[in-house]
C-alpha positions, 0 to 999 in steps of 0.5 A, a space after each residue: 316824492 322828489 323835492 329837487 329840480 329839473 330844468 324846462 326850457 331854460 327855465 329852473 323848477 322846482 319839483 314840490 311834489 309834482 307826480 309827474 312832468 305835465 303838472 311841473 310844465 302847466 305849473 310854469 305856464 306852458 300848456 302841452 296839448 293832451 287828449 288822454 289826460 284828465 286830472 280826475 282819472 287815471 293816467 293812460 298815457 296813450 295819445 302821445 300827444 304831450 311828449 317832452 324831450 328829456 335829456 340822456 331819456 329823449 322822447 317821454 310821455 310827460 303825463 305818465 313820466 314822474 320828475 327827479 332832479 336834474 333832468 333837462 326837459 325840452 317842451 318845444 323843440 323841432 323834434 317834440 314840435 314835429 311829432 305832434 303834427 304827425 300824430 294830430 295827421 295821424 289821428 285826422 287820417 283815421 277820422 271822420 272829418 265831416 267837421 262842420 256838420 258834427 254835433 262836436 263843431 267848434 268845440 271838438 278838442 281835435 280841431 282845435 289843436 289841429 288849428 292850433 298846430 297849423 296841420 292844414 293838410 294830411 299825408 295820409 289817405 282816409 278811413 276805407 271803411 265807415 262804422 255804424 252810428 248807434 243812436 239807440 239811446 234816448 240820450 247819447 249818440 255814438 259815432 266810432 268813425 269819430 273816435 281817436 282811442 283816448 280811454 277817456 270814456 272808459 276810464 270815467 265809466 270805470 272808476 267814476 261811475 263804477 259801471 264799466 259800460 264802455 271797454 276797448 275791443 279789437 286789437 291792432 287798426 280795428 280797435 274799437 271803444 264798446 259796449 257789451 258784447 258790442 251791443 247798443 247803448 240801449 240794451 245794455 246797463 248804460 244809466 244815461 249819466 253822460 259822463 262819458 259825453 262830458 269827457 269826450 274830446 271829438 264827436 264820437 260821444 254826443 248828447 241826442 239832440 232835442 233842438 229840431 222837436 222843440 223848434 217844431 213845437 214852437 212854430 205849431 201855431 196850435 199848441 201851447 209850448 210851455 219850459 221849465 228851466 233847473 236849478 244848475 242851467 241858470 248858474 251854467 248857460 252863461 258859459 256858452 256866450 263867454 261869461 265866467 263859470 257860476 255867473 247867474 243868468 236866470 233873467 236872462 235865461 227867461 227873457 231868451 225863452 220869451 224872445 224865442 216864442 215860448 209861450 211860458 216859462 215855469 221854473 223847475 224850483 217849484 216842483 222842488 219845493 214840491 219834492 222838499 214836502 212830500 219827500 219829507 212827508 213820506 221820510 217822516 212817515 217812515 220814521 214813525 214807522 221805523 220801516 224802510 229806512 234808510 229813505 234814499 232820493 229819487 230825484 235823480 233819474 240815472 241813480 234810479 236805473 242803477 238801483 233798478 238794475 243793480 240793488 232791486 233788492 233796495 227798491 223798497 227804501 227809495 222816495 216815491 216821489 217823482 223827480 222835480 221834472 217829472 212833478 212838475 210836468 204832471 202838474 202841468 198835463 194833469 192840472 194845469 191843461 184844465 185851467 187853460 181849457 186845453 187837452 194834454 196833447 195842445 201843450 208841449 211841455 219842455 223841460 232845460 236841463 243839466 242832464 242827459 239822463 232826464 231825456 231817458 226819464 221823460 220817455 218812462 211809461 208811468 210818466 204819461 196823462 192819457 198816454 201822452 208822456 208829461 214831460 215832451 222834450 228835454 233839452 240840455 243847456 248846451 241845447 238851449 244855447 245852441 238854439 238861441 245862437 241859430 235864432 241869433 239872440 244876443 244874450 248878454 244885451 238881454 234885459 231880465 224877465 221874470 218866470 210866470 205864476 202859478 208855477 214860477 216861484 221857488 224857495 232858496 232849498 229848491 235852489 240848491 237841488 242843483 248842488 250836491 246835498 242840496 236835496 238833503 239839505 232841503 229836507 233838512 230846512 223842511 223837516 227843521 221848520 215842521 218839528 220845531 218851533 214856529 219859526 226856525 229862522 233860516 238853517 244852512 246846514 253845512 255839513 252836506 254841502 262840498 264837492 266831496 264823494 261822500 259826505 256824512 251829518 246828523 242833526 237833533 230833532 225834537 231830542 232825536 238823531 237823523 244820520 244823513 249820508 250824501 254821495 256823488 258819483 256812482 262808485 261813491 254810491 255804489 261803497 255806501 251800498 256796501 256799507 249799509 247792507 253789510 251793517 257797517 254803517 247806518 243812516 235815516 236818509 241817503 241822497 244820491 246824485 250821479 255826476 260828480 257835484 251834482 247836477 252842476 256837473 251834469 251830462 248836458 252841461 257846457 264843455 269845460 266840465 271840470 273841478 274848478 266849474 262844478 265849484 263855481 256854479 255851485 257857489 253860484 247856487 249857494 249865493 243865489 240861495 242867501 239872498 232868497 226871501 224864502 228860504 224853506 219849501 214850507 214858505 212857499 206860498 203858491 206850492 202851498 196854495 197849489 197843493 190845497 187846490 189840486 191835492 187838499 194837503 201834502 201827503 195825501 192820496 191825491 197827491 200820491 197818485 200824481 206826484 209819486 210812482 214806483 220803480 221795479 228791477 230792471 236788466 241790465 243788459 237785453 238783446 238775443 238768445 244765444 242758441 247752445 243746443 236743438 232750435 225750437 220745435 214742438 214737444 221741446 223744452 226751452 231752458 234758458 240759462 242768463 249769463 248777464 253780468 250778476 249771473 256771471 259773477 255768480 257761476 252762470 257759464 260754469 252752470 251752463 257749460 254743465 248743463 251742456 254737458 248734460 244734455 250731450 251725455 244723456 242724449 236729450 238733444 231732440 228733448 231740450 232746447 239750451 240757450 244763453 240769455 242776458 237777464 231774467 232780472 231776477 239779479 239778487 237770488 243767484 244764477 237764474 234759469 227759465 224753463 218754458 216761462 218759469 224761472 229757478 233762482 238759486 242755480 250754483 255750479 255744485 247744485 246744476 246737475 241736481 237741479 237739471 235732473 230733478 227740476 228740468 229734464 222731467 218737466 219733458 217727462 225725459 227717462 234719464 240714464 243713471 
């Protein structure tokens, strides 16, 4: 790295290893406008936006132009001044600018800069034609028409989340954002993380809202409407009503809800601790056993869909246990109701959360008591704030109220669900306090805690070792996986969380969602944690008192049945069958082979165009219908063909033409030419 010095505006800087220009301009104070930019991604360079003059160089991306000595760098000359008005119009100009109706407004990056570069007028005409918006999602919306190309999504879904959902296609003026095959967002491998909405500059990525159901609920004079608020909210929601990241509102928070006409706020704390024992419980189980181990959480619900989708074959070591919303739902319409002497279809249950993800989870189907879903309603916290701004509630003059009991009370381990290795440290204190001694005192175990993407421990027990893994973002997720199938590394418990930092950095989390405030909520949240009375899940006197109740001890198969579930492999990408050979008639016979993304990998196309070309060759056309499909969600055994409902696993380019002739062509009882 260059260690000279450049001159910006006037102003000598030293270079001090800076890797490219916009770090040495934000160093001195100057703030260059950006939309492509962002400090955890990869450099793009597309947008323009933050060009600089240099001397004997002249016009140069600052983001992707590295610094070396001498260079005479002029941020805001007429010439850089004027070229970033046109390029704010020209961005406008293809924009939909239906601004005060966008999900995005007075938050969109893209007005504000314009405000800010006083582009009060456009010279060029408006987009001819309107793209479809896909609201398919349980928890995003995608609006194209307000897309301007920053990569941002892309590249967050790419080297964060390792998933790739989003690609660019087109080329030219039709250049669009994607997702595979231009499919919508819910047929194909999107694991409603809301990373992408977290990144988005503009309304083109937004978080499907909630708000008009919940208002709805709320007015029912007939039904009981009942929130539960997360541990990342109440360390988040401050920052909507101008107060710094990480400041604790939890009083606040409820006292709103209370004002709003929420009949009772519950806390989602409860559930964890709930979580704590029965996730310990079943992990201590599998020790004993020496059986499906490492044990991985399951409280978060994108995590879950990607296991689902991408490592079926590991289902067997993910935690039963239902996720803290989901447990304390089921407590709510499997139990709760009874004590009120309501139905579960008189109480909506709605849940604040962090994350975009748990509106996908709440719409399960195993999540439901006599067909209605436990959880209603699930809103971010930035939904929640808009809520209280429309009802015109003055947060920061709220007096503090308190959550109502039975369900209100949570341990300082359930608090820190909200960060990463909170979980894992949970189960740590809980398992702690039961194998040793009466009393274990407090245990902080910080070894797990930090923003780190991958994070190893162990701890002693009763003269035992358990190896503890915890990871953050699903790339992160994904090497561990690698690691522990390959038997490079071995653990007892894994804790996967799929936003960088936890749910501090959720999806539905307020807009500045960066490094420096997942690190101040979490602090938040650990400080919170320190002045907690009760410290383990075990201490918690009304999650002991509710499990004797409704389940007569943790572990049990009452308890099983209402706090745990089951996951199975899942596709990962749906929609039509691509039609190859014939069309359906009868005495034919439907051969589908999947060209899904694992198939793919593993030769599907080469073993379709094989088969084509056996079906041509021996003139079988009025025999065999031929198609492509997208998954026959059996991902782990190889390319995967289905003949008239049963499926053939194990299908490879060298082993097709056998396996057309011996286990296809004569289910049709076919003659075939040698």
């Amino acid at each position: 790295m260059d260690t000279g010095r450049v001159t910006i505006d006037g102003r000598p800087v030293e270079i001090a290893g800076a890797t490219n220009i916009l770090e040495l301009v934000r160093r001195v104070g100057i703030e260059l406008p950006t939309f492509c930019y962002h400090s955890e991604l990869s450099v793009y360079g597309s947008c323009r936006l933050c060009m600089v003059e240099v001397d004997k160089m002249g016009l140069v991306a600052s983001c992707s132009t590295p610094p070396s000595q001498g260079m005479v760098i002029h941020t805001n000359n007429e010439r850089t001044r004027r070229l970033r008005r046109m390029i704010l119009e020209l961005l406008l100009a293809n924009h939909d600018r239906e601004c005060p109706t966008c999900a995005k407004n007075t938050a969109c990056k893209l007005q504000k800069l314009a405000r800010q570069y006083g582009v009060d007028k456009i010279r060029f005409g408006k987009r001819d034609d309107k793209l479809p918006v896909d609201s398919s999602s349980s928890s995003i919306v995608k609006d194209p028409n307000k897309c301007i190309l920053c990569g941002d999504c892309v590249r967050m879904c790419k080297e964060i989340q390792g998933l790739g959902i989003w690609d660019f296609a087109y080329r030219g003026s039709k250049t669009e954002v994607v997702a595979a095959f231009n499919k919508e967002l819910s047929e194909v491998a999107c694991v409603n993380c809301g990373q992408c909405v977290a990144v988005c500059p503009t309304g083109a990525l937004t978080v499907k809202s909630e708000v008009e159901k919940a208002w709805a609920a709320i007015y029912d004079s007939g039904k009981t409407v009942v929130v539960q608020v997360a541990p990342a909210v109440r360390v988040a929601l401050g920052e909507e009503f101008g107060l710094p990241p990480g400041a604790a509102v939890t009083g606040k928070l409820v006292a709103a809800l209370k004002k709003m006409g929420v009949d009772k706020v519950f806390d989602t704390l409860f559930a964890a601790d709930l979580t704590t024992i029965e996730e310990s419980m079943e992990f201590m189980g599998r020790l004993a056993n020496g059986t499906n181990l490492p044990l991985f959480t399951s409280c978060c619900p994108a995590w879950i869909k990607y296991c689902e989708q991408m490592h079926s074959d590991m289902l067997g070591h993910v935690s039963s246990c239902r996720s803290p919303q989901q447990m304390l739902g089921a407590l709510v319409k499997k139990h709760y109701v009874k004590k009120t002497g309501q139905t579960p279809e008189q109480v909506v249950n709605i849940s604040v959360m962090p994350c975009t993800a748990k509106k996908y989870e709440a719409k399960r189907p195993e999540f439901t008591t006599g067909g209605v879903y436990d959880v209603d309603i699930v809103l971010t916290t930035v939904e929640l704030s808009q809520m209280l701004k429309e009802a015109g509630i003055v947060f920061n003059e709220l007096e503090p109220a308190a959550f109502d009991n039975p369900l209100g009370m949570g341990s300082g381990g359930a608090l820190i669900f909200g960060a990463s290795g909170g979980v894992a440290e949970s189960v740590v204190r809980f398992v702690s306090g039961y194998a040793g001694e009466a009393d274990s005192g407090r245990v902080d175990y910080h070894p797990v805690r930090g923003l780190e993407g991958m994070k190893e421990a162990q701890i002693e027990v009763k003269g035992g070792t358990i190896k503890l893994a915890v990871v953050n973002g699903l790339a992160n997720a994904e090497k561990l996986l690698q690691k522990i199938k390959s038997g490079e590394a071995e653990y007892h418990v894994v804790e996967v969380m799929a936003c960088p930092g936890g749910c501090v950095g959720g999806g539905g989390q307020p807009d500045i969602n960066n490094t420096a405030a997942r690190f101040n909520r979490m602090q938040a949240i650990y400080r919170l944690d320190a002045v907690e009375q009760v410290h383990k899940a075990q201490d918690n006197v009304y999650v002991n008192k509710i499990i004797d109740e409704f389940f007569e001890k943790a572990g049990s198969h009452a308890a099983h049945q209402d706090l745990h579930t089951g996951y199975v492999p899942r596709r990962r990408i749906s929609g039509k069958p691509i039609e190859i050979t014939g069309s359906p008639g009868e005495n034919r016979l439907d051969v589908s082979v999947c060209v899904g993304t694992g198939c793919h990998l593993r030769g599907s196309y080469d073993v379709l165009n094989e088969f084509t070309d056996l079906v041509r060759n021996f003139g079988l056309e009025e025999y065999i219908n031929l198609k492509g499909t997208f998954c026959l969600e059996h991902c782990d055994q190889g390319v995967s063909v289905q003949v008239n409902g049963d499926i053939i696993t194990g299908v490879t380019p060298d082993n097709a033409k056998q396996i057309f002739k011996t286990m296809i062509a004569v289910r049709a009882d076919i003659p075939l030419k040698q």
